[in-house]
C-alpha positions in Angstrom: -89.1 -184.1 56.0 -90.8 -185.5 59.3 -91.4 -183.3 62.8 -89.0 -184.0 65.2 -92.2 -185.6 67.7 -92.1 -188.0 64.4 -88.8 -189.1 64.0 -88.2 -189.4 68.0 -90.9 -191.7 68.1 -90.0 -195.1 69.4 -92.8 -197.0 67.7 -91.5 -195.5 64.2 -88.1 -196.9 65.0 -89.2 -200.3 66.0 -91.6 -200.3 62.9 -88.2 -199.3 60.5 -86.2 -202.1 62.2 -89.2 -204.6 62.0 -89.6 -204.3 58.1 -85.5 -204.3 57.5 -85.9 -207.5 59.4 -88.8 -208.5 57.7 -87.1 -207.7 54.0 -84.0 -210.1 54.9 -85.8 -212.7 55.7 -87.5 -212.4 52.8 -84.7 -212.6 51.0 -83.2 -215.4 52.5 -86.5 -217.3 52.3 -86.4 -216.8 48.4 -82.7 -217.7 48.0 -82.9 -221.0 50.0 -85.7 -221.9 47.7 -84.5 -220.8 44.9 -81.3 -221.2 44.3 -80.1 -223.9 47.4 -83.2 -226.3 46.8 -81.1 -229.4 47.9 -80.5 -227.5 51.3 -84.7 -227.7 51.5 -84.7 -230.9 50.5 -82.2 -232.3 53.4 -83.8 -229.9 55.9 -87.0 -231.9 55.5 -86.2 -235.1 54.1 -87.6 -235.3 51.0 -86.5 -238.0 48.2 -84.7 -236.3 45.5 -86.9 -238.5 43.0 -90.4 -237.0 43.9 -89.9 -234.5 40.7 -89.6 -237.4 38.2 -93.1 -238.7 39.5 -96.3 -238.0 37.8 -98.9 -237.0 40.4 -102.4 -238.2 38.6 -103.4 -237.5 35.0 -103.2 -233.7 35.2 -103.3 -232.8 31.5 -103.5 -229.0 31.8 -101.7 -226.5 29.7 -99.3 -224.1 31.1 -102.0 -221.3 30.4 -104.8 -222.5 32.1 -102.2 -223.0 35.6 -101.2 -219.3 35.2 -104.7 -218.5 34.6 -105.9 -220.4 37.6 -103.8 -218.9 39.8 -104.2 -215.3 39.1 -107.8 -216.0 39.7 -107.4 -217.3 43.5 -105.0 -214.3 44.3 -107.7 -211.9 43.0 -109.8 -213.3 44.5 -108.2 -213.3 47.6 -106.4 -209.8 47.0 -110.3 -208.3 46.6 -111.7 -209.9 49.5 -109.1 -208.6 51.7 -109.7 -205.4 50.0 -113.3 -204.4 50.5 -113.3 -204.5 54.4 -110.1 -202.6 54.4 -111.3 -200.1 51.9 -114.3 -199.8 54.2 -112.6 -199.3 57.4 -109.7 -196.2 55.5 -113.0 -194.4 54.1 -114.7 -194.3 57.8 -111.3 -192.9 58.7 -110.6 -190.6 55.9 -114.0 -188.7 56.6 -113.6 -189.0 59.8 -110.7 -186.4 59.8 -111.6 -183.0 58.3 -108.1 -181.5 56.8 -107.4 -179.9 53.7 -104.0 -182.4 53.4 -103.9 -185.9 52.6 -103.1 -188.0 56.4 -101.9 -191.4 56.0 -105.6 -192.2 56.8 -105.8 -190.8 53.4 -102.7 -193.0 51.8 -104.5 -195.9 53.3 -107.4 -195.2 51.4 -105.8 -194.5 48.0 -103.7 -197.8 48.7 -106.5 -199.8 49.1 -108.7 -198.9 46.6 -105.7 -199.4 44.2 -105.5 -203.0 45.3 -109.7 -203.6 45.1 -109.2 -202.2 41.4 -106.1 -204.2 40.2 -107.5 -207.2 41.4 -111.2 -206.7 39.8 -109.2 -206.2 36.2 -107.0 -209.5 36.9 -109.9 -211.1 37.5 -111.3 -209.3 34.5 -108.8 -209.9 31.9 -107.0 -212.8 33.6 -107.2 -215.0 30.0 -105.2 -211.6 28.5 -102.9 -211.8 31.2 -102.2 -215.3 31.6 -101.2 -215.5 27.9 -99.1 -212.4 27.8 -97.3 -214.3 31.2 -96.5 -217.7 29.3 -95.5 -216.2 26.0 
């Protein structure tokens, strides 16, 4: 599938190794916190009563939370977007082939992101009631 420069290519195997890492980590970061929550709470010495406290009068529905917060990551998602879509289209025409390079993949990868994140912030009402249904 790969050249053989490709797959000999040091970089590529510390890259593979890097992102298994990365993945378990990951992992174990989201089990911890899920499902071993009084490990967390131990580890930094938090009261166990702090979730039977009411922080302020914060009346909001579900709904509006959901809706809030797929409004910040949007937000955020599309402005780390438009620079990188900017930077993959000075590369992608920057190279002349007749096959897609991974300058290419970049491109398509990023205006992907720019897009979903304008229709979140387009239709995050839709969304945010489909989510808490």
């Amino acid at each position: 599938m790969y050249p053989d420069e490709v797959l000999e290519n040091p970089d590529l195997k510390m890259s593979t190794t890097l992102l298994i890492t990365d993945i378990f980590i990951n992992i174990a970061i989201y089990y911890f916190f899920i499902f071993r929550t009084e490990f967390i709470l131990k580890f930094l010495r938090i009261d166990q009563e702090l979730g039977n406290k009411q922080i302020g009068e914060l009346n909001m529905n579900l709904q509006k939370y959901v809706q809030i917060t797929l409004c910040v990551a949007a937000i955020v998602l599309f402005v780390i977007s438009v620079p990188e879509i900017i930077i993959s289209t000075v590369q992608h025409f920057r190279v002349r082939d007749e096959y897609l390079t991974l300058d290419s993949y970049g491109l398509i990868n990023n205006i992907f992101i720019g897009l979903t994140s304008v229709l979140i912030i387009a239709f995050n009402d839709k969304i945010s009631r489909l989510l808490t249904k």
